[in-house]
Steps between C-alpha positions, in 0.01 A plus 500: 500500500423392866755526742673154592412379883880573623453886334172549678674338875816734428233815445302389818825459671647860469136628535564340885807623494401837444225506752681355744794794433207752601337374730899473707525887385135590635568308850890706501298807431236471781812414763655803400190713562528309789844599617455856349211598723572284803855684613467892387250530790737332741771764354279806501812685629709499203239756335350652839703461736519834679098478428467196699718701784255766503185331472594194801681768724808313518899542439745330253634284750169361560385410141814346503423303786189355302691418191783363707220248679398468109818381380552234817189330446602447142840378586321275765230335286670501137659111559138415651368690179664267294417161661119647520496619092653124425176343663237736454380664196576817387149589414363495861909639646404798277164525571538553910768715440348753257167495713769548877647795344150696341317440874803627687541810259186583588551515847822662441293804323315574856856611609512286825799569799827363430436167720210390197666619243828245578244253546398593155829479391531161637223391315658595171777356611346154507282535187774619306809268611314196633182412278616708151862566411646115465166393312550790248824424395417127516197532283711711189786305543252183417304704253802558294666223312916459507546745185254806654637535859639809487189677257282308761670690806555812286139496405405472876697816638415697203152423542501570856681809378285623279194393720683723789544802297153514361357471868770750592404745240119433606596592882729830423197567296276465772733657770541833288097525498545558853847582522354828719288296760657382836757191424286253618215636305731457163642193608146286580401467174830373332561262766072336414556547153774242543368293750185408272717418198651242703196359589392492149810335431431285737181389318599437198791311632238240610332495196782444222878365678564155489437265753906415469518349850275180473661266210830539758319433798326195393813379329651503832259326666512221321849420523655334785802720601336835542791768482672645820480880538817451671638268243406759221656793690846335600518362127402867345742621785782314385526676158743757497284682186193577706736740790649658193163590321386623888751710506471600155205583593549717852699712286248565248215500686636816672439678142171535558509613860700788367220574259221572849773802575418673181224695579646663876831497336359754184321692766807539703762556235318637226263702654183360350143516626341131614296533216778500218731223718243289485423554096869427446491218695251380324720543200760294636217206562377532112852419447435141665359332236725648200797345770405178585312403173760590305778364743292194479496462117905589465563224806292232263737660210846476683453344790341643824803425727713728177256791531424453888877568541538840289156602622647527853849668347293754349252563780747515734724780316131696457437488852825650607504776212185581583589650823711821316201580295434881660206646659461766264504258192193567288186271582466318112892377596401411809240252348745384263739411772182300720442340107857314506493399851129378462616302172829362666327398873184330307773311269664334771171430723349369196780243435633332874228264526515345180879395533380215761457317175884411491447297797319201427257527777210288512186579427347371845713715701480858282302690745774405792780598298348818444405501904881454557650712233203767583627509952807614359494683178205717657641555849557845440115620585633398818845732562432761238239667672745518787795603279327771348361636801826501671707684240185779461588534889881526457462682149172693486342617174573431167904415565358157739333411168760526287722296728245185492507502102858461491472246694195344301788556208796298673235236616367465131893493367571247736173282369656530108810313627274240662317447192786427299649236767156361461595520140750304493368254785230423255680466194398164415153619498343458148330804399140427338502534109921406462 
């Protein structure tokens, strides 16, 4: 019996449907390759850092000079980030940025004096704030329809997770096959190895993300009231919602700079080699995608702002334990403990983006609510360098340490009660599927 003309439209219908579904998940999975090979090279110290001392000649005060310089160019550029992702497309954003950061690492593997290598830094800075963070988050949170924000986001920092550890587990891999050369012979080849993935990266970026800038552009265009940058930023500015989720996010966000102490701090405390810190910190980053994934699911499930909230709780009481586990604890607990806090910090950095949802904000102006939110919630890659650094002066060794994650602890508990004023700011908000 042939099938009727409205059976046959409904079958070609869902066929669209489905293809169009993959296609979204293909273009999310390339910008989280993206974002998973573009910033591990930027953070080389969190799994070399006393490498990277060795092999430029320089002190801890001066790497944290370079990431300090890091962290001001992103607070400087991230509202100009946002205005720039809203008008040009992400494609091309991602492209220059991926291709910046692969040429500079290469330079940065010839080991030049510390003048070049903060003009390196600065470089990174740009490519990393400017031209690529605003247009990643604006291109998932337009990929993903009202119902998949928070799988979308979770998807994105699990993938760049998962896309982390793998390279991470390639470079320990590569710096134990010459783990007995000179440090800057063992470095070299970790620092091209991911310098050419991002240019890879780069490549296929060109090839296979949407052009998402140029329906937008022409739209505007043709209408006679263009928008006012200013007028967008005073009417963004004006809702009370977007300083809480910045702030929700500042306290957060400092998770994950807890996370680049791991491998001086197991060193230090636990007396490990550089070899096995950096395979347990690679532990903790396979823990990224199992975190945010999953954190991203159970936010679709029961809300994100619901599991944002005990995320932080839980993080933040993991943090501050963490602190009395002793130095002479045996190494397979040790990895259990990095396990937990790997699962609760990728949880909560999974989740913060995707409660800008409750706002209502406009399509148009995405990318410079993320620029605003984004000069505030990150703002600590400017003063934690600087923090850190001065209590290792006033507290040397392992004890300094253990002073900054209590404080990452109180920070995160302080972010919980946040979320759940947001909670309550937003209760009107209609959650997708009720």
């Amino acid at each position: 019996m042939a099938a009727s003309p409205e059976s046959q439209q409904n079958a070609v219908a869902v066929d669209a449907a489905s293809s169009g579904a993959l296609v979204r998940y293909l273009q999310l999975g390339l910008l989280t390759l993206a974002a998973g090979a573009l910033y591990p090279l930027l953070y080389l110290r969190q799994n070399f850092e006393v490498t990277i001392l060795n092999a430029f000649g320089i002190n801890v005060d001066q790497l944290g000079e370079c990431y300090t310089l890091l962290g001001i160019i992103y607070v400087v550029t991230y509202i100009p980030s946002g205005w720039l992702a809203d008008r040009i497309s992400s494609r091309w954003l991602v492209v220059f940025s991926l291709s910046v950061v692969g040429l500079l690492g290469f330079w940065f593997a010839t080991y030049p004096g510390f003048a070049a290598m903060k003009c390196i830094f600065f470089g990174w800075g740009i490519a990393g704030g400017l031209t690529f963070w605003s247009a990643m988050l604006r291109a998932v949170k337009l990929l993903a329809n009202q119902h998949e924000q928070g799988r979308f986001f979770g998807i994105l920092d699990g993938g760049r997770g998962l896309t982390e550890a793998i390279l991470a587990s390639l470079a320990i891999a590569i710096f134990a096959h010459y783990a007995n050369d000179a440090p800057q012979v063992s470095l070299r080849p970790v620092i091209h190895m991911y310098a050419g993935v991002c240019l890879a990266i780069a490549a296929l970026s060109a090839l296979f993300l949407p052009n998402d800038g140029s329906d937008e552009r022409r739209s505007a265009l043709n209408t006679s009231a263009r928008p006012s940058v200013l007028r967008d930023f005073l009417m963004l500015a004006r809702i009370p919602e977007i300083w809480l989720i910045s702030l929700i996010v500042l306290a957060g966000y400092q998770l994950l700079w807890a996370t680049f102490y791991f491998s001086s701090y197991i060193q230090q405390h636990f007396a490990a080699s550089a070899v096995l810190a950096g395979e347990l910190t690679v532990i903790k980053l396979w823990m990224r995608p199992i975190g945010a994934i999953g954190g991203g699911f159970l936010g679709d499930r029961y809300t994100n702002v619901n599991v944002l909230g005990f995320g932080m709780l839980a993080a933040s009481v993991a943090w501050m334990l963490f602190v009395l586990v002793p130095s002479t604890v045996p190494m397979w607990l040790l990895a259990a403990c990095i396990v937990v806090l790997g699962l609760m910090t990728y949880s909560v950095h999974g989740l913060y983006w995707a409660i800008i949802d409750r706002c209502d904000v406009p399509a148009r102006v995405t990318g410079l609510a993320v620029g605003i939110i984004s000069m505030v919630g990150l703002s600590p890659d400017i003063y934690l360098p600087m923090l850190t650094s001065a209590i290792s002066h006033r507290y040397p060794g392992a004890l300094g340490t253990q002073i900054y994650f209590v404080y990452i602890g109180v920070c995160c508990l302080a972010g919980s009660v946040l979320v759940l004023v947001f909670k309550k700011r937003t209760v009107h908000y209609r959650f997708p599927g009720q």
